[in-house]
C-alpha angles and dihedrals in degrees: 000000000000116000084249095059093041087052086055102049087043087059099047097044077051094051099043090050092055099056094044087057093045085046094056093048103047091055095036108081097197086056090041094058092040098050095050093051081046086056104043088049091059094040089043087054134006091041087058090047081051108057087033085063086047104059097037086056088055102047086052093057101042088063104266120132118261118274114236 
């Protein structure tokens, strides 16, 4: 097996589990549930952290003093 064709038959072992996990948690309500509150609570931290990162970075660059 060349390192092309293992590449390939990693990524699609990797794809197929995937959607079968996506598949399991979208008809399993418990996961469901679990999976959005997972997901606000990312979205309602780390994403913030994240622009906040961002912007500091870019008032930095464009001259301004550092924020403390």
């Amino acid at each position: 097996m060349t390192k092309t064709q293992a590449r390939t038959v990693a990524n699609v072992v990797l794809a197929s589990a995937g959607l079968a996990a996506a598949y399991l948690v979208l008809t399993t309500p418990p996961l469901r549930r679990l999976a959005l509150r997972t997901t606000r609570l990312w979205l309602g931290t780390s994403l913030p952290i994240f622009l906040l990162t961002e912007a500091r970075q870019a008032w930095v660059e464009s001259g301004h003093r550092r924020l403390t």
